[in-house]
C-alpha positions as CSV (number, residue, x, y, z in Angstrom):
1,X,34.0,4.8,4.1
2,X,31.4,1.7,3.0
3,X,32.7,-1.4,3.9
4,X,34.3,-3.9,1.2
5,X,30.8,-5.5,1.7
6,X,28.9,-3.0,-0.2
7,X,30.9,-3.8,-3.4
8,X,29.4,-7.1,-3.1
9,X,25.9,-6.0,-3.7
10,X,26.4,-4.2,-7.4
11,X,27.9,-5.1,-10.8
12,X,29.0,-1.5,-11.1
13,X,32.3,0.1,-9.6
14,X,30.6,2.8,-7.5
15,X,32.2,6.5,-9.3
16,X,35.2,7.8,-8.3
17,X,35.3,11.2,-9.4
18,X,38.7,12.7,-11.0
19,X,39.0,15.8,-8.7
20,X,36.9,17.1,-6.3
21,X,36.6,21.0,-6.2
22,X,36.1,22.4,-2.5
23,X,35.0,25.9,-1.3
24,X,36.6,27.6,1.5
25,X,33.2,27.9,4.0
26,X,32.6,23.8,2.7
27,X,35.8,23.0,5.2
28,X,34.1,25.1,8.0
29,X,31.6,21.8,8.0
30,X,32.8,18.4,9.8
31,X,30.2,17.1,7.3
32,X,31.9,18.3,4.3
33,X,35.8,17.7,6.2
34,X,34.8,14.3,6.1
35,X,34.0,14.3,2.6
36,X,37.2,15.2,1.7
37,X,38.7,12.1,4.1
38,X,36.8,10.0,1.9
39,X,37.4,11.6,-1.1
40,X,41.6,11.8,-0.7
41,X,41.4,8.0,0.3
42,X,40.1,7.1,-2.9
43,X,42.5,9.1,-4.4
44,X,40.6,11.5,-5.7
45,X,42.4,15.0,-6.7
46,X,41.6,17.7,-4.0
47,X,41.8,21.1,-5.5
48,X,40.7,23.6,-2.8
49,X,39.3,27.1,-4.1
50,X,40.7,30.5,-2.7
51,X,36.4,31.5,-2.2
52,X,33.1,30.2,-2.7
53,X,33.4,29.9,-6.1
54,X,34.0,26.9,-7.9
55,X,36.3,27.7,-10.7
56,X,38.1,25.6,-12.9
57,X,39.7,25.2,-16.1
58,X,37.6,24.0,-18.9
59,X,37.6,22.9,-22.1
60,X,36.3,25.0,-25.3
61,X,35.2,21.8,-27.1
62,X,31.1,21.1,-25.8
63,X,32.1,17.1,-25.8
64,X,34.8,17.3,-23.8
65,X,33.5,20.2,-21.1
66,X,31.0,17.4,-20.5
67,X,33.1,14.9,-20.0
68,X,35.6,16.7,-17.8
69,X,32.0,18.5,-15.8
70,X,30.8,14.8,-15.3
71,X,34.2,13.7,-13.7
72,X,34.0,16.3,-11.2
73,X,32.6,16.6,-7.8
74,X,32.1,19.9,-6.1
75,X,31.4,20.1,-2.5
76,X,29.4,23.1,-1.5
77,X,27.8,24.4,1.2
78,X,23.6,25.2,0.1
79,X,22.6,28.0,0.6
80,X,19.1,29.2,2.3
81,X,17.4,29.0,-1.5
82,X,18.6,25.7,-1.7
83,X,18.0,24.9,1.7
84,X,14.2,25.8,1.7
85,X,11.9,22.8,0.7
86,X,9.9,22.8,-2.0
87,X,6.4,20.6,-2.5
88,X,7.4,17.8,-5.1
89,X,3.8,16.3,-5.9
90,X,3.0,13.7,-6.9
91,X,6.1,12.1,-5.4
92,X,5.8,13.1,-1.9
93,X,4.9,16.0,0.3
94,X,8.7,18.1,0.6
95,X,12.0,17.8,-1.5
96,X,15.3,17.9,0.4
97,X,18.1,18.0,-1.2
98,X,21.6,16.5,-0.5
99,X,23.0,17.1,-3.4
100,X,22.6,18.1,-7.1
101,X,23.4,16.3,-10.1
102,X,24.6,12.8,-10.9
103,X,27.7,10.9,-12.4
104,X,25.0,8.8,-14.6
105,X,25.2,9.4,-18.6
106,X,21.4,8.9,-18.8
107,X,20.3,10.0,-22.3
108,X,16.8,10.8,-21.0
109,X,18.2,13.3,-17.9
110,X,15.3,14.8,-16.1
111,X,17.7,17.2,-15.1
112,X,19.0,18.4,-17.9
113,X,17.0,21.3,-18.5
114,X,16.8,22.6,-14.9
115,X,20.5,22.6,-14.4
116,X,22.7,25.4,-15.9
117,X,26.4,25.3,-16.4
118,X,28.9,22.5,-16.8
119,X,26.8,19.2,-15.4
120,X,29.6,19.1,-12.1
121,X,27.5,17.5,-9.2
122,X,27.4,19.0,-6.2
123,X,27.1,18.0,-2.5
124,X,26.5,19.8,0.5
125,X,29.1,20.3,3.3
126,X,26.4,22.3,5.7
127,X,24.4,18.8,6.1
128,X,22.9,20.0,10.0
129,X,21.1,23.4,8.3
130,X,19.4,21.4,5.7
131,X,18.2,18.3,8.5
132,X,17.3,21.3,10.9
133,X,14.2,22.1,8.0
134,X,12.5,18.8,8.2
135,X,10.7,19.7,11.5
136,X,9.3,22.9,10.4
137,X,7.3,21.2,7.6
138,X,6.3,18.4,9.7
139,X,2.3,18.6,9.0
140,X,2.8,21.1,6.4
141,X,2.6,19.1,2.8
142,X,-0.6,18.6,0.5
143,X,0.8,14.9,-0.8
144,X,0.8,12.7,2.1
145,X,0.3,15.1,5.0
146,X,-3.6,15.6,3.6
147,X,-4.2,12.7,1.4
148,X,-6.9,9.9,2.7
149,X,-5.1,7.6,0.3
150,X,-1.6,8.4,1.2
151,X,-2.4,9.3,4.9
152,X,-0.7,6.6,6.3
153,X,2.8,7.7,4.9
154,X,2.7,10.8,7.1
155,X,4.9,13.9,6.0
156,X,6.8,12.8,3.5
157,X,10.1,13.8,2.4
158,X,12.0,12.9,-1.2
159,X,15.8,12.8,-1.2
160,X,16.2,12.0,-4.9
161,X,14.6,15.0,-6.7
162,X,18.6,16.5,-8.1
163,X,20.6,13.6,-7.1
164,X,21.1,10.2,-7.0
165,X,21.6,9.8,-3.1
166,X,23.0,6.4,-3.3
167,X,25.3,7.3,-6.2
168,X,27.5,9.1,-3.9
169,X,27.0,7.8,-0.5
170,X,30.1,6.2,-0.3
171,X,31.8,9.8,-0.8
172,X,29.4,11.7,1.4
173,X,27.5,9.8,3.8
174,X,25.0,11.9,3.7
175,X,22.2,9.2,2.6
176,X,23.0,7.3,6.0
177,X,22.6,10.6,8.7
178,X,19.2,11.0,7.1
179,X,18.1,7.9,7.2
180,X,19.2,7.9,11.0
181,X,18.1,11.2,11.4
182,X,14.3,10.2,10.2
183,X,14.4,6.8,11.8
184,X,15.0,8.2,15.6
185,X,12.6,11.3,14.9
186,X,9.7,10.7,16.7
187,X,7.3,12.0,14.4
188,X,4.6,10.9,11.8
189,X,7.2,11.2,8.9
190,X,8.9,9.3,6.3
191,X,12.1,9.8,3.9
192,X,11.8,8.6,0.1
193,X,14.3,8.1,-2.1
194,X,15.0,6.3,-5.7
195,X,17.9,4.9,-7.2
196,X,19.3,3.6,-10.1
197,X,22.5,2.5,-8.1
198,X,22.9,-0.9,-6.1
199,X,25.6,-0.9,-3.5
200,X,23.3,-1.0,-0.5
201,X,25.5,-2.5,1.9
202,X,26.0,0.4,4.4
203,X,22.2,1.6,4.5
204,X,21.7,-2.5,5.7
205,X,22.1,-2.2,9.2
206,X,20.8,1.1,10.3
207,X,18.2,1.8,12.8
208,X,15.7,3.0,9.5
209,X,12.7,2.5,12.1
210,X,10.6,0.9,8.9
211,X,10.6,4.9,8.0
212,X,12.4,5.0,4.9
213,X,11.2,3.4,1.4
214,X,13.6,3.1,-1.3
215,X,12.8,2.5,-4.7
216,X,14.5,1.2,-7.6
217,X,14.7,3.1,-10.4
218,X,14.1,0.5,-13.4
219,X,13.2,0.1,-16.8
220,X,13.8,-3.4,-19.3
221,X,17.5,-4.1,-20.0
222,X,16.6,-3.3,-23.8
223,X,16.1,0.3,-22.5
224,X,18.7,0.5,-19.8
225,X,21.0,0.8,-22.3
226,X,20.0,4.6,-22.3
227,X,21.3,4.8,-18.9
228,X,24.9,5.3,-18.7
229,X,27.1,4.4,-15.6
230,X,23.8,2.6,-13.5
231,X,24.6,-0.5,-11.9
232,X,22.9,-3.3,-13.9
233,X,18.4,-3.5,-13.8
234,X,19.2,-7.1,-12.4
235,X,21.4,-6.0,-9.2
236,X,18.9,-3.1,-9.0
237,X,16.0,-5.4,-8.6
238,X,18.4,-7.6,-6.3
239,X,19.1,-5.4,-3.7
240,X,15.6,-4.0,-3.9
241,X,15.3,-7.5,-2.3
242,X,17.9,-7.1,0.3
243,X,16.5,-4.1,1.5
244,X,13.4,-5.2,2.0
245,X,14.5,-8.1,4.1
246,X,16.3,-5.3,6.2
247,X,12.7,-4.1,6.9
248,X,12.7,-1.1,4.9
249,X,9.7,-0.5,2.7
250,X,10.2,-0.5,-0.8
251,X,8.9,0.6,-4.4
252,X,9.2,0.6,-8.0
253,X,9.9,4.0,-9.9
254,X,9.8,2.6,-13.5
255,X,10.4,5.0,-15.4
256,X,10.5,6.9,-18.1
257,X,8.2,4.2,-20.0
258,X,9.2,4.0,-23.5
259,X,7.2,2.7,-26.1
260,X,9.1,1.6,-28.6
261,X,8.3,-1.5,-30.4
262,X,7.8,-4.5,-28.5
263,X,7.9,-2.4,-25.1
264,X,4.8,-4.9,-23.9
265,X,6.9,-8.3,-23.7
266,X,9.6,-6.1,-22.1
267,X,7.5,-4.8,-19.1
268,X,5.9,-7.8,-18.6
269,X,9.5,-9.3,-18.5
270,X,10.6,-6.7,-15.6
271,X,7.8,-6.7,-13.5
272,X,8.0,-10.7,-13.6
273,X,11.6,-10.7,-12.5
274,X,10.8,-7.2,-9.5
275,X,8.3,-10.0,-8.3
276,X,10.9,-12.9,-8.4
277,X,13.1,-11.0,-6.5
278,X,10.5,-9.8,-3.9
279,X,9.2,-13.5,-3.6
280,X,9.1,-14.6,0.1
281,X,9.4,-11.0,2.1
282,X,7.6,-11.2,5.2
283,X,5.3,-7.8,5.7
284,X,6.4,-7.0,2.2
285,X,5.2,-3.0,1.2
286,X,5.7,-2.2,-1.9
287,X,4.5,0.7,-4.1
288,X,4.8,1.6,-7.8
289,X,5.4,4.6,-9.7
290,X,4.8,4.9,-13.2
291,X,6.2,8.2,-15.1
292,X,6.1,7.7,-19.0
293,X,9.3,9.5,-21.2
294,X,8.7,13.2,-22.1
295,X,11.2,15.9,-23.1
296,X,10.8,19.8,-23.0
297,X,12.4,21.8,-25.8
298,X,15.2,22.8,-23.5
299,X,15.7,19.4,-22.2
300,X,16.3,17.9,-25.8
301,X,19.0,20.3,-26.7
302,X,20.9,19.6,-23.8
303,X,20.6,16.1,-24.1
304,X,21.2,16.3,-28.3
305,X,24.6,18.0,-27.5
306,X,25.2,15.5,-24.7
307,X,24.4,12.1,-26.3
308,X,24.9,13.1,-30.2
309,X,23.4,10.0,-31.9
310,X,21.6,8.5,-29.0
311,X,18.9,6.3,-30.3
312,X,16.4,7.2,-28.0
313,X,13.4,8.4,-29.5
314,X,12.7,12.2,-28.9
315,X,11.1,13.4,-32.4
316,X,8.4,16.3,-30.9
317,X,6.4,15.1,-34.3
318,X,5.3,11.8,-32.9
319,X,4.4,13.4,-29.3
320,X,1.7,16.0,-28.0
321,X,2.2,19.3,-26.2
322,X,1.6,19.1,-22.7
323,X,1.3,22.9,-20.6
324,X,3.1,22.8,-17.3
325,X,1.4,24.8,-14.8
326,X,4.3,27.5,-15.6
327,X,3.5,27.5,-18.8
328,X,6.2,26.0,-20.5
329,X,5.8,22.9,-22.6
330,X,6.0,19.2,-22.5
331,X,5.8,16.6,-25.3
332,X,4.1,13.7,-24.1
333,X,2.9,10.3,-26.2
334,X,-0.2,10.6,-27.2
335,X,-3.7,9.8,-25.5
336,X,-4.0,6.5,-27.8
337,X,-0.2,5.4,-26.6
338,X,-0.7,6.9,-22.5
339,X,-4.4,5.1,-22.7
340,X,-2.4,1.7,-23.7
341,X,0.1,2.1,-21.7
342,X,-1.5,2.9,-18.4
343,X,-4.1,-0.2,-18.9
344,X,-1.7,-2.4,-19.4
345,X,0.3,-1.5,-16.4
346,X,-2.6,-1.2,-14.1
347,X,-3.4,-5.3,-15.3
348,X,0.0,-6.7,-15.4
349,X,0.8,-4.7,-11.6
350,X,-2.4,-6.3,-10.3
351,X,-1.3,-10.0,-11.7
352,X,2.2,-9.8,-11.2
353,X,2.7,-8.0,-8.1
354,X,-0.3,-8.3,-6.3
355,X,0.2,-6.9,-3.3
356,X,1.5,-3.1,-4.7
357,X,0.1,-0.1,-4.7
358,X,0.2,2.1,-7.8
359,X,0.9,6.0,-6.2
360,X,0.8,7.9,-9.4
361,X,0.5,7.8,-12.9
362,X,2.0,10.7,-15.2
């Protein structure tokens, strides 16, 4: 369990799910038995299944099978699929997975046209299997591992590709063991993971070894609003602060960039107030990424019968179709609105926060 000093770093109650739904081979796993301790001490409901499949109850009505799905944790153990890294360009070299899903209401959800089923979030009991794959990709990736302009990141490794890792740290733990597990690894590797949570506290004091960068997951407040259940952008960018002091490096993920009207003053507001609260760190790294809003077909139906009436813009009239290398399609702004946007990020990063480095643009 986090210390009561972790509340003190986030505006935002950290999520307390309303039953937690374990499989039988999950308690075989002092990983996922722990899970359970913390989970029964917050007084979450613990309703063990007879097999390895989660079943439960719910509702008929779309609304309300979301809203039961998104109060619900299911602790798992992954299987070899899920197990198996995959590349994640152009974030880092190797995606590992702790968990998937989130307890976020996020009307833009990158996941929600990957996922199938009820949106239950999942975490992994079987936590030494999926640490015992790191070392087999060590050297492996075509990111970092073979990049002259990333080369000095090693083999890297992204935590936050399904999950928010930091979202549920407090029920598994399972952010801190790999962030000890990278730190004492002697090896030319690094763990990445982004956030949109704040409660930093426990991560604070671990022997991180200057191996792991966390980045904040940002956008204005004006847009925030389209992110459901995140702590606050202003504790975000806070504890960004405090973590860097702890020595870990650090980044930006803004994203997705939305240009709606007036989205110019807005950025140049955020990135004015990341720097304020990065003013002063000694040995300060700091990168940027910058991923603009796009949907898929699939995506926006999800979303549609997840956040009826959302205001966020997703009319696939105003955008341009973008063909993923499987084929499917994206709609993206188009070249006049990415041209804009990416210039004016690329000035205001070089004048506001001097000293980052832009990894990616998409």
């Amino acid at each position: 369990m986090p210390p009561a000093a972790a509340l003190a770093t986030t505006d935002v109650k950290p999520w307390t799910p309303r039953r937690l739904l374990v499989t039988r081979s999950s308690l075989g796993w002092e990983h996922g038995r722990a899970i359970v301790a913390r989970a029964t001490a917050l007084g979450v409901e613990i309703i063990e299944q007879g097999n390895d499949r989660l079943a439960f109850a719910w509702p008929d009505d779309p609304r309300r099978r979301y809203a039961e799905a998104k109060r619900t944790l299911a602790l798992v153990v992954a299987p070899p699929s899920k197990r198996r890294l995959q590349p994640i360009a152009p974030s880092a070299d190797w995606r590992v997975d702790l968990a998937e899903g989130c307890p976020a209401h996020c009307s833009y959800c990158y996941l929600a046209g990957s996922l199938t089923g009820p949106p239950v979030t999942r975490v992994y009991a079987n936590l030494p299997e999926i640490l015992d794959e790191l070392p087999r990709h060590l050297g492996q990736g075509r990111v970092t591992s073979r990049s002259r302009a990333r080369a000095g990141e090693g083999t890297t490794y992204e935590a936050s590709c399904y999950t928010d890792p930091l979202a549920l740290e407090h029920l598994t733990g399972s952010l801190t063991a790999l962030i000890d597990y990278v730190g004492a690894w002697e090896a030319d590797a690094q763990l990445r993971f982004t956030t949109k949570f704040a409660a930093v506290a426990p991560l604070l004091e671990l022997a991180h070894g200057g191996k792991t960068r966390m980045r904040a997951s940002v956008n204005p407040a004006r847009f925030a609003r389209f992110e459901g259940g995140t702590s606050p952008v202003a504790a975000r960018l806070r504890t960004l602060g405090q973590v860097a002091r702890a020595g870990y490096k650090v980044g930006l993920t803004i994203a997705p960039i939305i240009a709606a009207e007036g989205w110019e003053q807005a950025y140049a507001g955020l990135l004015a107030d990341a720097a304020a609260a990065l003013a002063g760190v000694d040995g300060l790294d700091l990168t940027v990424e910058l991923i603009t809003h796009r949907f898929t077909p699939g995506s926006k139906a999800v979303l549609d019968s997840w956040y009826p009436g959302s205001a966020l813009e997703m009319d696939p009239t105003a955008r341009v179709e973008k063909r993923t290398k499987f084929r499917g399609v994206k709609h993206v702004y188009p070249a006049e609105t990415m041209t804009a946007l990416r210039r004016f990020f690329e000035r205001e990063i070089a004048a506001t926060l001097p000293a980052a480095r832009i990894l990616y643009w998409t």
